[in-house]
N, CA, C and O atoms as a GROMACS GRO file, in nm:
protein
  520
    1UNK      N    1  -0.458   0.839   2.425
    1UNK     CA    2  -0.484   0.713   2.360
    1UNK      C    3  -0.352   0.652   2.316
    1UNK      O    4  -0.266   0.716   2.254
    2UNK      N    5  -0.341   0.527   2.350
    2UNK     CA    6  -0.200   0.427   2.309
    2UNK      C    7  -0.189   0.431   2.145
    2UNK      O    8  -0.293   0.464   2.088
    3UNK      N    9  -0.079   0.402   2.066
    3UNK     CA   10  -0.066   0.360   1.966
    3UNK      C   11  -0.165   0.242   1.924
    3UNK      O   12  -0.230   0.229   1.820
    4UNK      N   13  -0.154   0.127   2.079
    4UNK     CA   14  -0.229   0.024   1.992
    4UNK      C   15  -0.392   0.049   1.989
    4UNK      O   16  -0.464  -0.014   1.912
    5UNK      N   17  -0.439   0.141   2.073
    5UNK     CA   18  -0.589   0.167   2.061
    5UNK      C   19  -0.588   0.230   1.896
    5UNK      O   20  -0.659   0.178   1.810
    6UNK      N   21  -0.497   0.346   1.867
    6UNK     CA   22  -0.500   0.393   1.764
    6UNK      C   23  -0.499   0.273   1.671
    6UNK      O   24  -0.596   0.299   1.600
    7UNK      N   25  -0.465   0.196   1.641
    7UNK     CA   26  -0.411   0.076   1.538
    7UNK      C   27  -0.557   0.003   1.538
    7UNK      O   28  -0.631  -0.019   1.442
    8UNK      N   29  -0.576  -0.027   1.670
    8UNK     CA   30  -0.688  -0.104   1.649
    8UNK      C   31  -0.822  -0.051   1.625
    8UNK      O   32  -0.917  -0.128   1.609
    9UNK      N   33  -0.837   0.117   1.620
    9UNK     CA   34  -0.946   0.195   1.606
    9UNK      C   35  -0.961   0.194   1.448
    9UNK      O   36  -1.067   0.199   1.384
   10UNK      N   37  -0.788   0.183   1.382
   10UNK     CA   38  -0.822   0.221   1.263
   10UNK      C   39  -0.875   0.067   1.145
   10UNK      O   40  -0.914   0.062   1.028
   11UNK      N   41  -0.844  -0.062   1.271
   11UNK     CA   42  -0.852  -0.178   1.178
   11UNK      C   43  -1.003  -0.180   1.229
   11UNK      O   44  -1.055  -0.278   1.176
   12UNK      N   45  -1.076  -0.127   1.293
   12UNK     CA   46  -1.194  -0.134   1.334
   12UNK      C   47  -1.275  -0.058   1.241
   12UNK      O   48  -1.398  -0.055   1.241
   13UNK      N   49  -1.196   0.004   1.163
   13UNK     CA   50  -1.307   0.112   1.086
   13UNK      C   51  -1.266   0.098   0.974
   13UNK      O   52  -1.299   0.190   0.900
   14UNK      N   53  -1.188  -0.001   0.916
   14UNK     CA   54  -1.129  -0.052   0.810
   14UNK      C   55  -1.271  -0.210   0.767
   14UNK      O   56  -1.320  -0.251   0.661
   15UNK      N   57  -1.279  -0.229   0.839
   15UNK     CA   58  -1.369  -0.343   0.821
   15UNK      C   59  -1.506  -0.298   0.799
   15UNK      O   60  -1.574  -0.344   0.706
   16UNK      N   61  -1.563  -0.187   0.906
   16UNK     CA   62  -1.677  -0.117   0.868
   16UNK      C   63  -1.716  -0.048   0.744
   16UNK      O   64  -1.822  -0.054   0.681
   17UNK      N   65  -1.599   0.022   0.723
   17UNK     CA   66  -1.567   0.086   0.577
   17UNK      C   67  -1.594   0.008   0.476
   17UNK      O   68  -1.680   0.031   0.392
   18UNK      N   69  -1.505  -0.106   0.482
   18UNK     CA   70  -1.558  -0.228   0.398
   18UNK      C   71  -1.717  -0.304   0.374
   18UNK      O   72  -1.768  -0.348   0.271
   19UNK      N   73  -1.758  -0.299   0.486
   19UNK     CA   74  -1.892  -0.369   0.433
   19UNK      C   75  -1.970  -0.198   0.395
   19UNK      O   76  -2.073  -0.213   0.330
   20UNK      N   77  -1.948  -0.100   0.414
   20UNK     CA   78  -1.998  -0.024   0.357
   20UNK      C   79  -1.994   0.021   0.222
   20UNK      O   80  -2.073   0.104   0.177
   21UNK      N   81  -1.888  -0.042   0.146
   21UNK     CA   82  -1.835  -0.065   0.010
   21UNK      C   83  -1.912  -0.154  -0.044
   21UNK      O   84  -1.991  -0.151  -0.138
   22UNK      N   85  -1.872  -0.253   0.045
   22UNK     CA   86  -2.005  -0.393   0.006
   22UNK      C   87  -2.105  -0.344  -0.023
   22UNK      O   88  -2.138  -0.370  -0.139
   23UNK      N   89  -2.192  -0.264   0.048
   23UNK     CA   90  -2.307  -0.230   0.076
   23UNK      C   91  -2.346  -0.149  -0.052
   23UNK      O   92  -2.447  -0.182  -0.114
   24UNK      N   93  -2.279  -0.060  -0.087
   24UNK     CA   94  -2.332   0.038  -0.174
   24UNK      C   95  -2.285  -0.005  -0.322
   24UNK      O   96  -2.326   0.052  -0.423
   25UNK      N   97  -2.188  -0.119  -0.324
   25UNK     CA   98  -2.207  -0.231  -0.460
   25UNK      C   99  -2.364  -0.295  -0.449
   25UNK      O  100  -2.438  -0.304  -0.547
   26UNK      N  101  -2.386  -0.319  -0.372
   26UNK     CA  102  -2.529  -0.449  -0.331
   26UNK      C  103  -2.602  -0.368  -0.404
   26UNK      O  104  -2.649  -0.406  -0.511
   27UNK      N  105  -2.630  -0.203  -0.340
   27UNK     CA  106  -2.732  -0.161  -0.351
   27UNK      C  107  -2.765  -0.117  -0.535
   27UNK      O  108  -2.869  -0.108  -0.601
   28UNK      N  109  -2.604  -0.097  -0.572
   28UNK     CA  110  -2.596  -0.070  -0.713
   28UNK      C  111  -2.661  -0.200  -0.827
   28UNK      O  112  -2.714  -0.188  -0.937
   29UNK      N  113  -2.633  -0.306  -0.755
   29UNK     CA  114  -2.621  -0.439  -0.810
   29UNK      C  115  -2.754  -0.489  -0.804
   29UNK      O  116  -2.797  -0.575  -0.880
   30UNK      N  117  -2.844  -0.412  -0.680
   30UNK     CA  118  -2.992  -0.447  -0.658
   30UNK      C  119  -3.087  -0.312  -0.752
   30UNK      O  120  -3.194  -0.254  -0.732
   31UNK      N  121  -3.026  -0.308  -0.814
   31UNK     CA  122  -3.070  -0.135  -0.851
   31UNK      C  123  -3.184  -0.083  -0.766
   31UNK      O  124  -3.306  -0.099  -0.774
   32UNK      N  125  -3.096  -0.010  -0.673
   32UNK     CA  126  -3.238   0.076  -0.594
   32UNK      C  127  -3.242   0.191  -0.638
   32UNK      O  128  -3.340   0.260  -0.611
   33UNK      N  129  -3.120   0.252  -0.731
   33UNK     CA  130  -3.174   0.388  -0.768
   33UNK      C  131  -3.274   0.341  -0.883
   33UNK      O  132  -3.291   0.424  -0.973
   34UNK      N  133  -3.312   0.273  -0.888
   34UNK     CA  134  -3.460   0.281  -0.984
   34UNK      C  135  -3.570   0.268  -0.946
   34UNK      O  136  -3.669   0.260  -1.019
   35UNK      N  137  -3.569   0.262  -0.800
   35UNK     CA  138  -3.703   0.300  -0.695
   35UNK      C  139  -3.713   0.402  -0.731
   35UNK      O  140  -3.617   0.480  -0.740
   36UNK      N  141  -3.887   0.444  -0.777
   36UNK     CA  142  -3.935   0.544  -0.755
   36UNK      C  143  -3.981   0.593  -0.565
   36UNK      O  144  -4.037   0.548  -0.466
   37UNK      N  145  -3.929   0.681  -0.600
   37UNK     CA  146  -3.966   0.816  -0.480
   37UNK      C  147  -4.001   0.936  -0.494
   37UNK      O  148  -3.909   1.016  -0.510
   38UNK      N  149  -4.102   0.974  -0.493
   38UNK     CA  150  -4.181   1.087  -0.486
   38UNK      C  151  -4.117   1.214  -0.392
   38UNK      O  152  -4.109   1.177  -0.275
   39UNK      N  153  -4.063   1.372  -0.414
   39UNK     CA  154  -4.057   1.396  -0.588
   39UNK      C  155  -3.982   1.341  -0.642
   39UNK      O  156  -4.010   1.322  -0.760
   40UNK      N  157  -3.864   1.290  -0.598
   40UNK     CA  158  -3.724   1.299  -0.677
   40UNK      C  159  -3.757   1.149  -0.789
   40UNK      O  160  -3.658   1.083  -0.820
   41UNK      N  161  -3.872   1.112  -0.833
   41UNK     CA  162  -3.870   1.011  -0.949
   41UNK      C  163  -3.778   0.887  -0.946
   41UNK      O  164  -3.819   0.792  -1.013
   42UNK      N  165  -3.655   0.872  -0.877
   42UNK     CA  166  -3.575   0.799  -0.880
   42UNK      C  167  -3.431   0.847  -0.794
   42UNK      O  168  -3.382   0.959  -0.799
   43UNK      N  169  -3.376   0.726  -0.712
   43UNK     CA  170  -3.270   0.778  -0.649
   43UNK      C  171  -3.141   0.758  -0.698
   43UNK      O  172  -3.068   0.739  -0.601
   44UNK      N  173  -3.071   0.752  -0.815
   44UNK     CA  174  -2.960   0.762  -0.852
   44UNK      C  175  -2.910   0.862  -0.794
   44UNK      O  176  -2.846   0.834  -0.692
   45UNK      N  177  -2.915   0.966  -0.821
   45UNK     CA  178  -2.802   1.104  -0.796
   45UNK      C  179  -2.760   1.083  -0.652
   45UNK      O  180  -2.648   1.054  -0.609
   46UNK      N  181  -2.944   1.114  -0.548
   46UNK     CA  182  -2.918   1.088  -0.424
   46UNK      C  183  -2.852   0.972  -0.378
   46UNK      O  184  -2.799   1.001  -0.271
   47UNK      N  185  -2.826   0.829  -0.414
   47UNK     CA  186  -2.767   0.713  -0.349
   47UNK      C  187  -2.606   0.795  -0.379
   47UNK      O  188  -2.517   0.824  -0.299
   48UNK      N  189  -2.611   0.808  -0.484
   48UNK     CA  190  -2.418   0.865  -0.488
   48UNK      C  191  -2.390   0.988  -0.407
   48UNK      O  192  -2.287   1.006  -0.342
   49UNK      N  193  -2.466   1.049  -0.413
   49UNK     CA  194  -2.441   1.142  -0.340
   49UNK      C  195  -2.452   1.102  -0.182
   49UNK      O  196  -2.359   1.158  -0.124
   50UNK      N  197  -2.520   1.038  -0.104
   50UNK     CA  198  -2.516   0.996   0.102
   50UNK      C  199  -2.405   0.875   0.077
   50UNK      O  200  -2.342   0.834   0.175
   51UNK      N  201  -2.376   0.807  -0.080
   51UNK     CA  202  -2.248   0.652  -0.024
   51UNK      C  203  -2.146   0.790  -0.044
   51UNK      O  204  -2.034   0.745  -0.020
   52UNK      N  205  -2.133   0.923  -0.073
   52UNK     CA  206  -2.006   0.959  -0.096
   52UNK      C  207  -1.983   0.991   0.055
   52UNK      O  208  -1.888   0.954   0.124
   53UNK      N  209  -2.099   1.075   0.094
   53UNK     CA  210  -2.114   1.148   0.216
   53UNK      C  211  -2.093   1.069   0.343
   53UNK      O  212  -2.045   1.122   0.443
   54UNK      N  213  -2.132   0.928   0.339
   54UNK     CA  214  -2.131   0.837   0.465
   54UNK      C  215  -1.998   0.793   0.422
   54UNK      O  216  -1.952   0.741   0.524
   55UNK      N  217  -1.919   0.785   0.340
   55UNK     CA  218  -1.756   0.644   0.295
   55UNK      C  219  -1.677   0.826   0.363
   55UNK      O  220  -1.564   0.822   0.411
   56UNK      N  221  -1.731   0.923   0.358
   56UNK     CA  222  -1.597   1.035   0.352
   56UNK      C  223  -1.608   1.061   0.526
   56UNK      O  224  -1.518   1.060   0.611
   57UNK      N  225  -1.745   1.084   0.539
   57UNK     CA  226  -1.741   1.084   0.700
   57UNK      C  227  -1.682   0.983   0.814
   57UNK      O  228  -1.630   1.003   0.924
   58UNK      N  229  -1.712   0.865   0.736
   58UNK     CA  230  -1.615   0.757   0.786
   58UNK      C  231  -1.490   0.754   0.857
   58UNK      O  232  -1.438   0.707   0.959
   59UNK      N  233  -1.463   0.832   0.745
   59UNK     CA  234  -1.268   0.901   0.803
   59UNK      C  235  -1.279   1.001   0.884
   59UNK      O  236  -1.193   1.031   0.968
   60UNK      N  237  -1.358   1.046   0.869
   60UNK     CA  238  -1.352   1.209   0.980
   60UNK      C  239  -1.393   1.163   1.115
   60UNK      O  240  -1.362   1.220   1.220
   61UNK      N  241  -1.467   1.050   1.104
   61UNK     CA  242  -1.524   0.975   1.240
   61UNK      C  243  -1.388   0.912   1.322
   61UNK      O  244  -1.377   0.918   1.444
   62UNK      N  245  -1.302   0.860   1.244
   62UNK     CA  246  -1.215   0.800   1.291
   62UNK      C  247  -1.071   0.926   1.335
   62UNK      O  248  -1.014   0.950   1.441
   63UNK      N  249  -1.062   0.959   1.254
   63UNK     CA  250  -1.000   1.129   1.294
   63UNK      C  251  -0.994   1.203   1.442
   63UNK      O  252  -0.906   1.228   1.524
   64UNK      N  253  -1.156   1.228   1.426
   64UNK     CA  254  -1.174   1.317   1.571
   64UNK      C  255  -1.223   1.184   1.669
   64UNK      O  256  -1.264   1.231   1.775
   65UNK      N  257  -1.229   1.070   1.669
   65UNK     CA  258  -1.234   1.006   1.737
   65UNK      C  259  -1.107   0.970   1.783
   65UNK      O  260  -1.120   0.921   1.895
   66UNK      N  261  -0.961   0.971   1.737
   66UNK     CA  262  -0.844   0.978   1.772
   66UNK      C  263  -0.811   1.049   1.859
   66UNK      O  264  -0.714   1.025   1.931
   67UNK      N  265  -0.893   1.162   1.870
   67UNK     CA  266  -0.827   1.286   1.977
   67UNK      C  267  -0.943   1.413   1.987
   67UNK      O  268  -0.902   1.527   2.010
   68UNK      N  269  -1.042   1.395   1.975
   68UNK     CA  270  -1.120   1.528   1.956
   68UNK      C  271  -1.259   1.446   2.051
   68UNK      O  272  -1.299   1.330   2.042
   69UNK      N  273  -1.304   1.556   2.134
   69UNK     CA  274  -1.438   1.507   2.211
   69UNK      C  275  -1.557   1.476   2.131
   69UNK      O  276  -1.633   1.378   2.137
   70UNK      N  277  -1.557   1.585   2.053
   70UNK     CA  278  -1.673   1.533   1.900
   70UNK      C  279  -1.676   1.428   1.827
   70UNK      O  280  -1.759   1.406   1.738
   71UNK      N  281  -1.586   1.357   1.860
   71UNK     CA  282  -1.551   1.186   1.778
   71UNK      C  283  -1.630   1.114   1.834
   71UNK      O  284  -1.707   1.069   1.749
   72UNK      N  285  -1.663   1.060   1.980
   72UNK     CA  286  -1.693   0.978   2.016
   72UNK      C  287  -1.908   1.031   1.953
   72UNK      O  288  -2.000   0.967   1.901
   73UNK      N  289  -1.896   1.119   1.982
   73UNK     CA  290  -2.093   1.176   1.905
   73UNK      C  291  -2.086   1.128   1.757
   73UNK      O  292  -2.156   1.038   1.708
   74UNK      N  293  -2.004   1.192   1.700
   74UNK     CA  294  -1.974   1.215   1.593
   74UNK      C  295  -2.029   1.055   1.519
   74UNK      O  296  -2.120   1.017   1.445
   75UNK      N  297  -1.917   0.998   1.586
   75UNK     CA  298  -1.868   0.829   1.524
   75UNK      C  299  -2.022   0.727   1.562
   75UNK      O  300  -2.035   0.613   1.517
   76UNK      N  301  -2.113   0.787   1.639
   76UNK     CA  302  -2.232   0.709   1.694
   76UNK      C  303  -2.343   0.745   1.598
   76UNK      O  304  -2.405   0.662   1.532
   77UNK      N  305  -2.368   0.910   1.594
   77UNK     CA  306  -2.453   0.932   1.493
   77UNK      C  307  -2.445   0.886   1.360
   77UNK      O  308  -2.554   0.878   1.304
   78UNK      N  309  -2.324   0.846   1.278
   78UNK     CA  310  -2.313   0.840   1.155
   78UNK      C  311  -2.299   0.672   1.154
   78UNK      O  312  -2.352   0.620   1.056
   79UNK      N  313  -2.257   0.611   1.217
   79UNK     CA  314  -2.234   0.508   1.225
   79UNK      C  315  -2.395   0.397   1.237
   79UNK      O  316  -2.423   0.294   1.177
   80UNK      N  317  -2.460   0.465   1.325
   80UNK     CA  318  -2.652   0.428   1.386
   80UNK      C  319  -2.707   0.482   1.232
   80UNK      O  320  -2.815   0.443   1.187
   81UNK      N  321  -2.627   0.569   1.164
   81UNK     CA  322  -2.780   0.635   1.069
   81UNK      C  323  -2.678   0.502   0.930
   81UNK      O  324  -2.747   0.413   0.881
   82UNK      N  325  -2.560   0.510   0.898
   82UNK     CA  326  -2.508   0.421   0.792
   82UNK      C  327  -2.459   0.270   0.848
   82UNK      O  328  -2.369   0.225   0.777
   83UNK      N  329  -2.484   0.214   0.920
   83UNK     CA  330  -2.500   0.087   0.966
   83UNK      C  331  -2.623   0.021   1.052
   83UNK      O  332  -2.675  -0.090   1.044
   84UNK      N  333  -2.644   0.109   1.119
   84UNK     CA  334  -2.740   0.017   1.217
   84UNK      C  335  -2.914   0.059   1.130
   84UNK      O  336  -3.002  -0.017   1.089
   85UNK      N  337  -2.910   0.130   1.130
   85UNK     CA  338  -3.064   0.257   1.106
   85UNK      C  339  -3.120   0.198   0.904
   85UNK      O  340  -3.223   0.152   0.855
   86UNK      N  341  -2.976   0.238   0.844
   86UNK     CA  342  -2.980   0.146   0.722
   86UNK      C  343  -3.044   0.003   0.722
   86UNK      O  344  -3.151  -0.040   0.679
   87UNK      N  345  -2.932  -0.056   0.788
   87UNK     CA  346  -2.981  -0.208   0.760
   87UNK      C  347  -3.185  -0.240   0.811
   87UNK      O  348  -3.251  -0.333   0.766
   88UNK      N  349  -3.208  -0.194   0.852
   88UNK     CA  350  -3.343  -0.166   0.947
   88UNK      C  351  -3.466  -0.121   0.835
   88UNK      O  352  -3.573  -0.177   0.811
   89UNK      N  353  -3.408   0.001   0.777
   89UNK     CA  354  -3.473   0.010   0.645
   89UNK      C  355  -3.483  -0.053   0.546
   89UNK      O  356  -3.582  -0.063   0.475
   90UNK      N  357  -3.372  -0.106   0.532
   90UNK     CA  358  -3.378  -0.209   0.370
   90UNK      C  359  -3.443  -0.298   0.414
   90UNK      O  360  -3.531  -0.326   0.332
   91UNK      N  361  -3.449  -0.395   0.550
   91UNK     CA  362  -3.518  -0.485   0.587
   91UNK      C  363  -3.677  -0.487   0.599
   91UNK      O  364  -3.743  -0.590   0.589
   92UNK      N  365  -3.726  -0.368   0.620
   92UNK     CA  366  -3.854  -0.330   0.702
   92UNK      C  367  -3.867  -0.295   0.508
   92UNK      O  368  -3.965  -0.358   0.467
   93UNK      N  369  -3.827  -0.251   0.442
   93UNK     CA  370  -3.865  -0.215   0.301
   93UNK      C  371  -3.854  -0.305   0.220
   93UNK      O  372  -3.911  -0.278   0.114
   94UNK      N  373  -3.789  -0.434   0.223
   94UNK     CA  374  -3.825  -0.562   0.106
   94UNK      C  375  -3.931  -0.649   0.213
   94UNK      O  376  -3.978  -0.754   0.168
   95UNK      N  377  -3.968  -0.612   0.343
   95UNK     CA  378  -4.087  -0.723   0.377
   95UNK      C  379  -4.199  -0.659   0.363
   95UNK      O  380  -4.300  -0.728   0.370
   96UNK      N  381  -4.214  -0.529   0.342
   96UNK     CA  382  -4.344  -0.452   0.333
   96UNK      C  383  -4.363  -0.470   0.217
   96UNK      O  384  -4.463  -0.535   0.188
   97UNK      N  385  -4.279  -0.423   0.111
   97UNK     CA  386  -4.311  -0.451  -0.033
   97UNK      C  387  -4.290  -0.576  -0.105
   97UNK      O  388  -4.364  -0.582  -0.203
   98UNK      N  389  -4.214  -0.678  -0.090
   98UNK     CA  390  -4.166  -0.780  -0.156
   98UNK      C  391  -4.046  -0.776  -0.294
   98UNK      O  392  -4.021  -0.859  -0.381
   99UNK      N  393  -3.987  -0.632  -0.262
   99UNK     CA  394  -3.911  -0.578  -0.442
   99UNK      C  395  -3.760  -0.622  -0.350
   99UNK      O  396  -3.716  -0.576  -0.245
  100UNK      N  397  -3.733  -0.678  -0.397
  100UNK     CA  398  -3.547  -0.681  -0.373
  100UNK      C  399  -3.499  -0.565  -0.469
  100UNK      O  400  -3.486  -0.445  -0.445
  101UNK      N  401  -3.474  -0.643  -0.597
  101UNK     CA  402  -3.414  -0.548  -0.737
  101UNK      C  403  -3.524  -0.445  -0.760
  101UNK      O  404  -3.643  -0.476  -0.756
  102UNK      N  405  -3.489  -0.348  -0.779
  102UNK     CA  406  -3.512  -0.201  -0.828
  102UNK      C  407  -3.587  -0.172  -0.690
  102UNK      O  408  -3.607  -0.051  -0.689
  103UNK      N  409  -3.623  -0.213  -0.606
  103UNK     CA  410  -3.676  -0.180  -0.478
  103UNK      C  411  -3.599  -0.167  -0.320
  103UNK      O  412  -3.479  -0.195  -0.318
  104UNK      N  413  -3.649  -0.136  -0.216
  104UNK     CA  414  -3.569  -0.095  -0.097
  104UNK      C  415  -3.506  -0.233  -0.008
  104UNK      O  416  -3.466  -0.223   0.108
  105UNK      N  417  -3.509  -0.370  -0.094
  105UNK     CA  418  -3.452  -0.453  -0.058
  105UNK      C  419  -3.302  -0.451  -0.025
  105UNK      O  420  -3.222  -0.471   0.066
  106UNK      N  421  -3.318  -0.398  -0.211
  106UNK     CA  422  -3.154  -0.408  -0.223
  106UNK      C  423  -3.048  -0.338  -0.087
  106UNK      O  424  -3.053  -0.221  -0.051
  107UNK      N  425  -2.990  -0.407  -0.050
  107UNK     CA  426  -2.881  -0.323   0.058
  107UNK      C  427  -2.911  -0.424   0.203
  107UNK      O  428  -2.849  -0.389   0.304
  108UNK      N  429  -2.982  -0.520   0.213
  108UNK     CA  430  -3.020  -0.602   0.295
  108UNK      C  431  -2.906  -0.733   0.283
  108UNK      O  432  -2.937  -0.809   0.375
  109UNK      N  433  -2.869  -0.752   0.261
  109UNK     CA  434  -2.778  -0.931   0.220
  109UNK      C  435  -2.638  -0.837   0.347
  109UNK      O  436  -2.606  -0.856   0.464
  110UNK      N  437  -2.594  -0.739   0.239
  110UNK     CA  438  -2.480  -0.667   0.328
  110UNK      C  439  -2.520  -0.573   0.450
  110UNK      O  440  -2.442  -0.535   0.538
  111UNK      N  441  -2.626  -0.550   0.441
  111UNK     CA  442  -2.669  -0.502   0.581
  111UNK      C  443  -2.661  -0.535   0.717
  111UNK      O  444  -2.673  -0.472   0.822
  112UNK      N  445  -2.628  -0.687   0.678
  112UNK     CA  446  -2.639  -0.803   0.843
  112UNK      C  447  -2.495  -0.774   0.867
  112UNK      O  448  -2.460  -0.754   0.984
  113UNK      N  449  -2.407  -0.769   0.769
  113UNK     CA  450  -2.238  -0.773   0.843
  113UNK      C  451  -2.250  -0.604   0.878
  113UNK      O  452  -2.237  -0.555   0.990
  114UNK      N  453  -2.275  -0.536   0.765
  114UNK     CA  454  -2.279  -0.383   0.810
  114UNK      C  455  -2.324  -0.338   0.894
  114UNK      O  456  -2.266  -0.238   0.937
  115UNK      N  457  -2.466  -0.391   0.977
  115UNK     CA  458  -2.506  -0.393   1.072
  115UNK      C  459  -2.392  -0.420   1.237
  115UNK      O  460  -2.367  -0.352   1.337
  116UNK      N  461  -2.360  -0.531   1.197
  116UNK     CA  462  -2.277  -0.615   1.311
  116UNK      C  463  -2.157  -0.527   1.339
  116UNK      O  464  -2.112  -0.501   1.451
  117UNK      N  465  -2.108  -0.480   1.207
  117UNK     CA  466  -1.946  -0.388   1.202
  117UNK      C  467  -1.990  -0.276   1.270
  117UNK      O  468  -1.922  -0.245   1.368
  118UNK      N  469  -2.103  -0.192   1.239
  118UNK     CA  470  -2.115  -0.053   1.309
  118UNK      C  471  -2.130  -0.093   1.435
  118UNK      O  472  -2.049  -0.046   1.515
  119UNK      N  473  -2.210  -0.168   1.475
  119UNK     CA  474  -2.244  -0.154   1.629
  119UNK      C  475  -2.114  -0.207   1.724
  119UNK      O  476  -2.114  -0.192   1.846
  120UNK      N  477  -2.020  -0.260   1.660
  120UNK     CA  478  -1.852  -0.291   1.711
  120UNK      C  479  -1.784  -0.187   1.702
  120UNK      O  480  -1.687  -0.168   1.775
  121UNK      N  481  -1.830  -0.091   1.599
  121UNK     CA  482  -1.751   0.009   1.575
  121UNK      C  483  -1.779   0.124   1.664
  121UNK      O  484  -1.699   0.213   1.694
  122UNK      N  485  -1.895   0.112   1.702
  122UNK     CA  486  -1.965   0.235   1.775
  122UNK      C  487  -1.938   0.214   1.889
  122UNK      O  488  -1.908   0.312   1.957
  123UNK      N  489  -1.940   0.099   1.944
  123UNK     CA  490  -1.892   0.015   2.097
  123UNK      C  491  -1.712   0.062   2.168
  123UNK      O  492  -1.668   0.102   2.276
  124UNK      N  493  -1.650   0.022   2.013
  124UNK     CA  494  -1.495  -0.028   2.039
  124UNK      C  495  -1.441   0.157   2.028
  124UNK      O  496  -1.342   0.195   2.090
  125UNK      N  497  -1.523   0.254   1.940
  125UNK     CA  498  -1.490   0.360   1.962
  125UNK      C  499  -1.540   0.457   2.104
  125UNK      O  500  -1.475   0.550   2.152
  126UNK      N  501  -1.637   0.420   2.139
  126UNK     CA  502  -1.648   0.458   2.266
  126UNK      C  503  -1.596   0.444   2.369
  126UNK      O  504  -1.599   0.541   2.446
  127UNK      N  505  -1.536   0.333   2.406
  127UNK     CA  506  -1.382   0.254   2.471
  127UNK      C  507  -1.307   0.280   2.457
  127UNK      O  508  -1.224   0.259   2.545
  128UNK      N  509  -1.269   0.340   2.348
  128UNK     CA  510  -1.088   0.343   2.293
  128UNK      C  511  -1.070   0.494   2.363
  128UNK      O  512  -0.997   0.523   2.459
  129UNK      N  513  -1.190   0.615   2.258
  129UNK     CA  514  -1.141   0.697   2.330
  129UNK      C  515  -1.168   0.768   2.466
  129UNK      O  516  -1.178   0.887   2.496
  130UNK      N  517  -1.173   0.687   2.518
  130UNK     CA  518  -1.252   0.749   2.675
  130UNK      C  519  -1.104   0.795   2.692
  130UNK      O  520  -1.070   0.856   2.792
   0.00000   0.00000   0.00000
């Protein structure tokens, strides 16, 4: 892989990263950890705990996608389940229910760019590192 694929892999996942920041402000800002969910009563702990797990994998995606065969899987699965698969849920969950705030709305407004960034990201990393 060239320097500039590298450069441009990493401004590619710099922007994704970003609306995923976006995203998990929205979702804070929409309070969805105050959806009830059966057992867990409420998802605070769990939302901090998958935005830590999806913002850290992020980097590891971009990592072994630099040079490791497991990057290009790697960077599709996490990318489809925290951009594409997300946005899909929050959507399909404020039209079934009608709750934006404290409900599975929240995470929908930033979902459309987060949406758009993963599936560039998932595209432009499959290209880069062939």
């Amino acid at each position: 892989m060239t320097k500039m694929n590298e450069n441009r892999l990493i401004s590619i996942y710099a922007v994704f990263f970003t609306f995923q920041v976006l995203h998990i402000i929205e979702e804070i800002w929409g309070r969805i950890y105050e959806m009830p969910i059966l057992p867990f009563h409420n998802l605070e702990t769990y939302l901090i705990a998958a935005s830590t797990v999806v913002l850290t994998s992020g980097l590891a995606m971009v990592l072994m996608a630099l040079g490791k065969p497991l990057g290009k899987k790697l960077t599709f699965i996490i990318a489809m389940v925290s951009g594409i698969l997300n946005f899909f849920v929050h959507s399909i969950g404020w039209i079934a229910t009608g709750n934006y705030f404290a409900g599975p709305g929240a995470g929908t407004i930033t979902g459309v760019p987060l949406f758009i960034s993963a599936i560039y990201f998932v595209t432009s990393t499959w290209k880069i590192s062939d």
